[in-house]
C-alpha positions in Angstrom: 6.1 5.1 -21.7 5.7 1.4 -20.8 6.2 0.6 -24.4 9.5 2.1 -24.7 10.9 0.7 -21.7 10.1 -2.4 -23.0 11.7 -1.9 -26.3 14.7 -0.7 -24.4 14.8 -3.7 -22.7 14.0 -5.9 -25.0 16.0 -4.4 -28.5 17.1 -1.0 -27.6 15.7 2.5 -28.8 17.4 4.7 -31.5 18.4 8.1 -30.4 15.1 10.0 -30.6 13.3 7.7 -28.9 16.0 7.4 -25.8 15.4 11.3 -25.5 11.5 10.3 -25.6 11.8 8.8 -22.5 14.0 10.8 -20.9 11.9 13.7 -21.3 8.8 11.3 -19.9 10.6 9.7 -17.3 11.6 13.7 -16.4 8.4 14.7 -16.1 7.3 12.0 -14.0 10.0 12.1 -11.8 9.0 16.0 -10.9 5.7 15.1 -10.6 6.2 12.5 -8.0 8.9 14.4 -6.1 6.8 17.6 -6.2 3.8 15.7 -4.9 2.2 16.0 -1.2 3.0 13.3 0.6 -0.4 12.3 1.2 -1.2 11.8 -2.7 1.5 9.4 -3.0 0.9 7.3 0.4 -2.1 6.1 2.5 -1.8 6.2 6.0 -4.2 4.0 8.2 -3.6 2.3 11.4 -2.2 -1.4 10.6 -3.9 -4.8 10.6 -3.0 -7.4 13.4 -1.2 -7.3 16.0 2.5 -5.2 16.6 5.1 -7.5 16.0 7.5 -8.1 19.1 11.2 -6.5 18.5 13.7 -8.2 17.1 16.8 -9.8 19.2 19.6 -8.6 18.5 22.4 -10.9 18.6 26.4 -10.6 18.4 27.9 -10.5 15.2 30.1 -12.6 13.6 33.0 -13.4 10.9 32.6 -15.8 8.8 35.4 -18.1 8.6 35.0 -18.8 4.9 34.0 -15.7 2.9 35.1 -12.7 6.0 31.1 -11.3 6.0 30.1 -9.8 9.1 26.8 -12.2 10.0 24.4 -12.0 13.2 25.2 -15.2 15.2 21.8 -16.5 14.2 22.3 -16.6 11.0 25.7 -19.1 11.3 25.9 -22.5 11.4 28.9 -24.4 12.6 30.8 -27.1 10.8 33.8 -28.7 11.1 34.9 -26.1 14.2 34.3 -22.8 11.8 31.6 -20.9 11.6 30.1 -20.0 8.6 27.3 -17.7 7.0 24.4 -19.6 5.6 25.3 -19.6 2.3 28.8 -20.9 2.9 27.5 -23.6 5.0 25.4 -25.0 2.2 28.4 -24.8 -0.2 30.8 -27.0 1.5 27.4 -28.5 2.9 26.9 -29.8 -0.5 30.6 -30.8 -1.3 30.6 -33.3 1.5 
C-alpha cells in the first residue's frame, strides 16, 4: 500500500491500480473502525506534572484582516490592534 501512495503522489496510478488502493485503503479503514478501542490506544497514567488551565482572555477583531483573536495573541501598532501575523506584515513594511 505504501508504494502506491507513493506513486500516486509522486506520478499518478492508472485505473486498476487506483481501485488497488481503494479496495486496500477499504479494508483498512474497517479494520480500524471495527477495532476495540484498547487495540488501537494505550492508556497509562501521564508523565510530569498536570499542566495548570489555560486563561482565558477576551477576544478580539483584528483591525486588519477581521479574525476573531484572544487578546493575547494581539499586538498593538499604530492605535489598531492586530493578529500576530498581521503585525509582522506591516511590521516588516515599516
Amino acid at each position: 500500500m505504501v508504494a502506491l501512495q507513493k506513486k500516486n503522489v509522486e506520478e499518478g496510478l492508472v485505473p486498476e491500480e487506483q481501485k488497488k488502493l481503494k479496495e486496500v485503503m477499504a479494508v483498512r479503514t474497517k479494520r480500524i473502525m471495527g477495532a476495540k478501542l484498547d487495540e488501537l490506544f494505550e492508556v497509562k497514567p501521564a508523565s510530569g506534572p498536570v499542566p495548570r488551565k489555560a486563561r482565558i482572555l477576551e477576544s478580539v477583531i483584528c483591525q486588519a484582516c477581521g479574525e476573531v483573536t484572544m487578546e493575547s495573541r494581539t499586538r498593538r501598532l499604530l492605535g489598531q490592534t492586530l493578529c500576530i501575523p498581521c503585525f509582522e506584515a506591516v511590521e516588516k513594511r515599516h
